[in-house]
N, C-alpha and C positions, 0 to 999 in steps of 0.2 A: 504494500500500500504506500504509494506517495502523497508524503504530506504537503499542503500549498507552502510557499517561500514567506518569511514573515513579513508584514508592512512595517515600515518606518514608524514609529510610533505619531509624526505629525499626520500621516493618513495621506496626504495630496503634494502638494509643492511646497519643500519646505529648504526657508534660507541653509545655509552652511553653516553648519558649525564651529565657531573658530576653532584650531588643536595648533601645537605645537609638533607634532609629530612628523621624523621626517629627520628629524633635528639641525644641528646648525649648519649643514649643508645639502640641505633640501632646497635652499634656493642657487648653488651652484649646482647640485642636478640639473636641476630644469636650465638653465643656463646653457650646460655642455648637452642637453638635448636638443636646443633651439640653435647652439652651432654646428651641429652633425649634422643636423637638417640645411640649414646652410650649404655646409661643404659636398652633404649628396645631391646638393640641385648645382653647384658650383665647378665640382672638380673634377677632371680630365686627365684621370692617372692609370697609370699602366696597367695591364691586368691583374701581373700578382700583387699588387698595391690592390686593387679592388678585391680579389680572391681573399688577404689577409683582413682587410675592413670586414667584411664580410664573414669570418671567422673570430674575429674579435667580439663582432654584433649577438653572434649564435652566443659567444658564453655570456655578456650580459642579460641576454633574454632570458638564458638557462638560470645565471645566477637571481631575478627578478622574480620567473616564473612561479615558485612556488609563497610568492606573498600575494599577489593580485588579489583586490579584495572589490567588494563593491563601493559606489560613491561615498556612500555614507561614511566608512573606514577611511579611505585611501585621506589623505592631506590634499592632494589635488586640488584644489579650487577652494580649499578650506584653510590657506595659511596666509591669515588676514596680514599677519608682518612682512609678506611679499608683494612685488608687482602684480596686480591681476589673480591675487591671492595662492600664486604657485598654478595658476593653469595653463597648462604648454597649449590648448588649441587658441587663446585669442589671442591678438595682435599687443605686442608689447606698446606698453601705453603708461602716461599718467594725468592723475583729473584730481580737480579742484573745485570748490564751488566756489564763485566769486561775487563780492561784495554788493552784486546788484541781481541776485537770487539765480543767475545762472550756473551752468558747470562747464570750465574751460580746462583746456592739456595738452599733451602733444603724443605725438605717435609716432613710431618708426617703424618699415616694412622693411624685410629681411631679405636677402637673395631669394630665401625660402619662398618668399610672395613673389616672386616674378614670375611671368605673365610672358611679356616676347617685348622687346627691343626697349628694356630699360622702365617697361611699366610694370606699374603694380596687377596685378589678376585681380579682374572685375569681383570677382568670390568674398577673395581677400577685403577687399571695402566693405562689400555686405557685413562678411562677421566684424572689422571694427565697427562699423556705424549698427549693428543689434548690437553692441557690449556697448557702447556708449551714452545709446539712447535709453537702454534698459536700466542705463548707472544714473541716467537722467530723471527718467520717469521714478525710481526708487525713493532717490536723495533728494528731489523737490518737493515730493509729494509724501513720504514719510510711507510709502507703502511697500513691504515687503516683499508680497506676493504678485506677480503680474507676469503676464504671457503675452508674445508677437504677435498681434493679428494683422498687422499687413506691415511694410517697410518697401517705400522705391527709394530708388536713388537716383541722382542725375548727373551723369559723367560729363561734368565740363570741360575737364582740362586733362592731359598723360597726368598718371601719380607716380611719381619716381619713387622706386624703392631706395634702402638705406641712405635716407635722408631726414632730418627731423622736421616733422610735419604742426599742422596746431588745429586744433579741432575747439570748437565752439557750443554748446547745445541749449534748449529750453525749453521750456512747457507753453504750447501754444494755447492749450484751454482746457478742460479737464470736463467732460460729462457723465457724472455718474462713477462707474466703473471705468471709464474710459479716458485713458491720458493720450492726449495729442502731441508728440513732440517732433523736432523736429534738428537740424544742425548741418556745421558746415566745416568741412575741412578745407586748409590753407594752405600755402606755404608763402609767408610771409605776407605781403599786399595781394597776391594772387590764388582766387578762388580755383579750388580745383575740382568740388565735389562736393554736392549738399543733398540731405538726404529729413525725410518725414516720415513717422511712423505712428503707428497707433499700437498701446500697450492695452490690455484691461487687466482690469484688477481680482484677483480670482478668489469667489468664495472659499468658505471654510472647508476642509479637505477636496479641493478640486483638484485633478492633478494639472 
């Protein structure tokens, strides 16, 4: 007889829990992860240099493999004293709320995010502007729980990767459940990308 998997005890969508765990080089992990990613979209090296990466790769997986836990456990996305609280999928980033109830920061795209001839991958925007907008919608409006229901974007301008960028965001109006926001990435005087979205707010155990 198999028994069902347990629920989280919050039942639906629920924030992270801050841990320390991981300890004080869980934020150089994810570091020397976001530069391997890097160098295998970057490098151009011989074969037995790929054949040896590549056996190198099998024993960290091997040495890894028998921790793998679910979200809840893992520190991933739960180690509030890191960038992006330790999580390797969104774009490295940081955000502010600023003195006239907005949230401002900046962003850097990696080799990782390239795309072809020096731009960022259209993808790649999408996920910073949902983590932006979502840090938007949360930190304006005090709400913890809330889901994407829609997000466009509007490619104005190439987005050069590894370069530091400045993102801007706001709350355009708020009905009900429903946070309207919206934002714009720079680089410096020149607009390169601005994007709107709609977050809602999600009842009591919703997932």
């Amino acid at each position: 007889m198999t028994s069902e998997p347990a629920r989280h005890p919050g039942g639906g969508f629920n924030p992270p829990e801050p841990t320390s765990k991981g300890g004080p080089d869980y934020g150089r992990f994810i570091d020397a992860v976001r530069k391997l990613q890097d160098h295998a979209r970057a490098a151009d090296a011989p074969d037995a240099v790929i054949t040896e990466a590549a056996d190198l790769l099998d024993k960290v997986s091997t040495l890894l493999g028998p921790y793998d836990t679910d979200e809840w456990q893992s520190p991933s996305g739960r180690r509030m004293d890191l960038p992006v609280r330790g999580n390797i999928l969104t774009v490295p980033q940081s955000a502010h709320k600023t003195a006239d109830g907005r949230v401002a920061g900046t962003a850097r795209f990696a080799r990782f995010h390239l795309g072809r001839n020096g731009a960022v991958h259209g993808g790649a925007l999408g996920l910073l502007f949902d983590t932006v907008l979502g840090l938007t919608a949360s930190l304006l409006t005090g709400s913890p729980r809330q889901r994407t229901a829609y997000l466009t974007i509007n490619y104005r301008q190439i987005v050069p990767i590894e370069k530091e960028l400045q993102f801007d965001a706001g709350i355009d109006r708020v009905d009900g459940r429903k946070i309207f926001v919206s934002a714009r990435l720079s680089d410096a005087d020149t607009l390169l990308t601005e994007a709107d979205a709609l977050f809602v707010r999600l009842r009591p155990g919703q997932p």
